[in-house]
C-alpha positions, 0 to 999 in steps of 0.5 A, a space after each residue: 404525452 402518450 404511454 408510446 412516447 414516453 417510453 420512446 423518450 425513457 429508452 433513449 435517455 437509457 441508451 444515452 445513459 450507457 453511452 455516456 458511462 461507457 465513455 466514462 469508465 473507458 476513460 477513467 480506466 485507460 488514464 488509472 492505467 497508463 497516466 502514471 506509466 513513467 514509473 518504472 518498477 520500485 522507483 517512488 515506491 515504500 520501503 516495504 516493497 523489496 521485502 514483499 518482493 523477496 518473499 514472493 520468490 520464497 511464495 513461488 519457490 516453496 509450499 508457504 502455507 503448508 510452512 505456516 501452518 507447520 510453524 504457526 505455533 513458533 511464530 512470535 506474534 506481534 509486528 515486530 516479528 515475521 508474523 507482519 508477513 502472514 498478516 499479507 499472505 494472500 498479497 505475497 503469494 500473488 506476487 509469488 505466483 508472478 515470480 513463478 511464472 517469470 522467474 526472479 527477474 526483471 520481467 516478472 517485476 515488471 509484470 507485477 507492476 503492471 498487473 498491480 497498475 490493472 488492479 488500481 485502474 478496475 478498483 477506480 473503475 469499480 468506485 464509479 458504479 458502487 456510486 451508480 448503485 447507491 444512485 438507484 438504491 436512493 432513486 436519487 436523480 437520473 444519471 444523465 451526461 452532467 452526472 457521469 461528468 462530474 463522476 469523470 473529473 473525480 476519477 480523474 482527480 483521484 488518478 493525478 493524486 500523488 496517493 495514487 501514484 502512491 499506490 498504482 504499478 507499486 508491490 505494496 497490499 494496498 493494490 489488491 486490497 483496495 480491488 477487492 473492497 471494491 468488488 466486495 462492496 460492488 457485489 454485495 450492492 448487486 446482492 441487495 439490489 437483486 435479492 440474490 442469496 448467491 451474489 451475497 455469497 459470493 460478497 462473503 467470500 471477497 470479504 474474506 478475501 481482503 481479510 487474507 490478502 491484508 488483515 487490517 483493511 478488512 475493517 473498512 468492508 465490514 463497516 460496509 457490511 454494517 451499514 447494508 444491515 443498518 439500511 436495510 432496516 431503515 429502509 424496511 427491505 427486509 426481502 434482502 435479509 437472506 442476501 445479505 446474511 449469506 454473505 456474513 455467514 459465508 465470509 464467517 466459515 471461511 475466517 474461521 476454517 482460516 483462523 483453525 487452520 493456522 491458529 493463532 495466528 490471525 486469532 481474535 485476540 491476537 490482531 487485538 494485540 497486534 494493534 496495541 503493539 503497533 502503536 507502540 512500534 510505530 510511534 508518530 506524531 498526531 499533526 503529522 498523521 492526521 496530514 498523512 490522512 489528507 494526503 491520502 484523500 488527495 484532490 479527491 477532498 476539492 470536489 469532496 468539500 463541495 460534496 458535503 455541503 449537499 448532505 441532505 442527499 440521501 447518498 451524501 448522508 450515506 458516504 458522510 456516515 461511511 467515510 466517518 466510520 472507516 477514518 475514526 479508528 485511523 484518527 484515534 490511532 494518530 491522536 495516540 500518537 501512532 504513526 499512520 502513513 498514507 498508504 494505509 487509508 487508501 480506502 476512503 477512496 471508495 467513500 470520498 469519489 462518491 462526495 467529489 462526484 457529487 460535488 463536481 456534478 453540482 459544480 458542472 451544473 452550475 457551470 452548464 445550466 446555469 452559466 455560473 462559472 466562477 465556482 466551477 473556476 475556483 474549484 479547478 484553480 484549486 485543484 491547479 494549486 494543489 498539483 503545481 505549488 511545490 511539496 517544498 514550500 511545505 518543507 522550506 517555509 511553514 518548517 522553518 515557521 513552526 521550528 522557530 516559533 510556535 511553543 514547545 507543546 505544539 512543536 511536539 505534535 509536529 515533529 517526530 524527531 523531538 520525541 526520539 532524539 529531542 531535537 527538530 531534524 533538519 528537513 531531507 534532501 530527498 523533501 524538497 522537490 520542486 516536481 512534488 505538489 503540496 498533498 504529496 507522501 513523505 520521503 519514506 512512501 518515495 524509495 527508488 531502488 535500482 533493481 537491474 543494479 541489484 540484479 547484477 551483483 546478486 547474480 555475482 554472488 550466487 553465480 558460484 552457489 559457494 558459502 560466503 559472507 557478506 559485511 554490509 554498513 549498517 547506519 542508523 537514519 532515515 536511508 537505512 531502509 534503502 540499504 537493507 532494501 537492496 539486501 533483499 533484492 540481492 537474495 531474489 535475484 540469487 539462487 532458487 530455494 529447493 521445493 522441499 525447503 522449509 523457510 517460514 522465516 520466525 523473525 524479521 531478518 536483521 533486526 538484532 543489531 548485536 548479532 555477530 556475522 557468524 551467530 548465522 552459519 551458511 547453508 546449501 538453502 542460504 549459501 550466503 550470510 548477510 551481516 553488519 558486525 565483523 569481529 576478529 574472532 568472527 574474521 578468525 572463524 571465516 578464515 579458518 573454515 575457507 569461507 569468503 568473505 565479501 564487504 560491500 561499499 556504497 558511495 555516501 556511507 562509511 564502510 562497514 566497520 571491521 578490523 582493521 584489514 586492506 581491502 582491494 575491490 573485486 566487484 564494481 557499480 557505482 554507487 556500489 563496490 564489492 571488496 575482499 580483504 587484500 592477499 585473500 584467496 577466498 574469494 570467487 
């Protein structure tokens, strides 16, 4: 073949090549975003999410950082105290930037949703071509329509997930955190491929990015980072040195300009101790975790089985090392006994579409070239079985087994319950749908909470801006979350903060059960007090200083407990009711 015709056959297969990904991540991108658009804001969602809604109005209303750097000294550190929420600032003040635009209402949820919707569906996107880089850093075998295909049917395995519906439209860090790693990791790929001191700056400050949008998840990029070191030597491309330096010497500056500023609050020592102290606040049971684990990787693991059994491939070995590296500190943590939720391992994403493209890249050329169809027929039926067997059956049947009859030391793995109360809790209502497959989240990753419901009765409480209390039930079990989810969703839709208020919050909000109503006096900037112990003393007090007094009902839980006083209802929608104490004339 002639130099002429050769490269007339290399630019073609080079405009077929574009071609064929354009297609691809076009498609992936419109199914990331829209497969999952039934979704209405806060509904499937974490209980964490109203909290990070109710922040952002204080994000959008106040100077936040200014707050925290005042108070970074009065903070008490650890999870259990408000210093969780600086540990999301960056993920916070997107979503306060979203309140400032929009106002507390229900558009701005909705643009959260989406634009949190856009950032999964680039983050997906991004995946594919870190796989493309990693396939010319390699020189592994040319991209062709085979190889874009099976990369196609990962991405696309991923979206039907229900990790990822996890994740896509929900106001948790997990989305802006998983769009950064990957540009981060996008980035510093360009900056070894280009030998650009430039782009690896810029990696550098993506990676300090992620650190201040969620503290945690930028374990995953460094261990990305470490790897580039690590390759680069092996591979002797040691002209990239300068590239890759810049972004650790970067990102270093920025973490430590962070970590003056604000000290102690992300200071090294103290996030080693906020580690420790989670496993302790958040006890979990390993079995449970580990599966927590799987769920996260979700039908990602088909194609990803298949892709490691050719880990003779140099980019095979690589994603092996990088998927090993960023789960162990996850598995150590379930094997201790800390519960991990599969929110939190949302970046094996990265790792795990690079072995199920490859995977399904061999499985489509088996089926092409090779007219072998039956692996390609167990693979889909698999991934069929995963999706339409119901989450049920988990909850009905291998439940019931392992209650029954497996021993005591294995029961103790499987169930949390045991470990509290010492006995195996029957499974939730909420557990056994049908419409779940059987890699699905458990009830707590699946709140629905009405916000338009929330709206109108925040509304009804701030409408007069007068001092007032609100008694609401306080119930121990797995629903309490819901309940003091709306709490916060009643104060975002509630009045403005004034731009000078300073309002770091020092500790959680209603996390000392014994506090009595009036241990909190309404404010001009909380005008409302939100409590669950009423005593008669506390009864005497509101009675006497004219203060409004409201109990809120809600259809399934007792009312809150109070003396013993007739109520009349001011305020009802269903399931929730608004009282006052009957002949009382303190009420709006």
């Amino acid at each position: 073949m002639s130099f002429v015709s050769r490269l007339y056959s290399f630019e073609l297969f080079s405009v077929r090549s574009s071609i064929y990904s354009f297609i691809v991540l076009l498609t992936v991108f419109i199914a990331a975003l829209f497969f999952h658009h039934d979704l209405a804001p806060l509904e499937e969602t974490h209980w964490d999410a109203p909290i990070y809604v109710q922040l952002s109005k204080r994000a959008a209303e106040t100077n936040l950082l200014a707050g925290y750097h005042q108070h970074a000294q009065e903070i008490p550190l650890g999870p259990e105290n408000a210093h969780w929420y600086f540990t999301r600032i960056g993920h916070i003040l997107i979503l306060g930037e979203v309140t400032r635009l929009f106002g507390s209402t229900e558009t701005a949820l909705v643009v959260m949703q989406w634009l949190y919707r856009i950032f999964m569906a680039i983050g997906v996107v991004l995946c594919i071509l870190i796989a493309s880089k990693l396939m010319n850093l390699f020189k592994s075998e040319e991209q062709d329509r085979l190889w874009w295909g099976g990369y196609l049917v990962a991405g696309v395995t991923y979206v039907l997930s229900d990790s990822y519906r996890g994740l896509q439209g929900h106001l948790l860090s997990e989305p802006p955190a998983f769009l950064v790693l990957s540009v981060f990791t996008y980035l510093l790929l360009i900056a070894f491929e280009k030998r650009s001191p430039v782009v690896g700056a810029l990696a550098g400050f993506f990676l300090f990015l992620l650190f201040f949008v969620r503290v945690d998840a930028v374990l995953p990029g460094v261990v990305f980072f470490l790897m580039i070191i690590g390759l680069l030597f092996f591979i002797r491309k040691f002209d990239a040195l300068l590239s890759i330096s810049a972004t650790g010497i970067v990102a270093l500056l920025f973490y430590l300009l962070y970590a003056w500023w604000f000290s102690p609050l992300v200071n090294p020592e103290i996030l080693l101790n906020y580690s420790a102290a989670s496993k302790e606040l958040f006890p979990g049971v390993p079995l449970k975790s580990l599966f927590a684990i799987v769920i996260a990787g979700g039908l990602l693991w088909v194609g990803g089985v298949v892709g490691i059994s050719l880990w003779r491939k140099p980019i095979v070995k690589f994603a092996l090392i990088w998927l090993g590296l960023v789960l162990l500190p996850m598995v150590i943590d379930s094997l201790n006994g800390r519960a991990v939720q599969a929110r939190m391992v949302f970046f094996i994403a990265l790792p795990l579409i690079i072995l199920a493209g490859e995977g399904w890249c061999v499985l489509l050329r088996c089926l092409v070239l090779q007219r072998r169809v039956f692996p390609f027929i167990v693979a889909a039926s698999l991934v069929g079985a995963l999706i339409l067997v119901p989450y049920s059956f988990l909850m009905r049947d291998i439940r019931f087994i392992a209650a029954n009859y497996l021993p005591a030391e294995i029961q103790r793995n499987l169930f949390i319950s045991l470990t509290k109360k010492g006995e195996i809790r029957s499974a939730s209502q909420l557990d056994k749908d049908p419409k779940l497959g059987l890699l699905a989240r458990p009830v707590y990753e699946r709140w629905t909470l009405e916000y338009g419901k929330a709206r109108r009765i925040g509304e009804y409480l701030y409408k007069s801006e007068q001092p007032a209390y609100l008694l609401w039930p306080r119930t121990s079990g797995v629903y309490q979350h819901s309940l003091q989810s709306y709490i916060g969703l009643f104060r975002y839709f509630g009045k403005n903060y004034p731009l000078s208020a300073d309002i770091v919050l020092l500790r959680l909000p209603n996390t000392i059960e014994t506090d009595s109503c009036t241990a909190q006096r309404p404010t001009n900037l909380e005008p409302i007090v939100f409590c669950s112990n009423l005593s008669i003393s506390d009864l005497e007090f509101i009675s006497r200083n004219k203060i409004s007094l409201y109990i809120l009902g809600v259809e399934g839980y007792p009312l809150p407990e109070m003396p013993n006083e007739k109520l009349r209802t001011i305020f009802s929608l269903s399931p929730f009711a608004l009282y006052e104490i009957e002949g009382s004339t303190l009420g709006i």
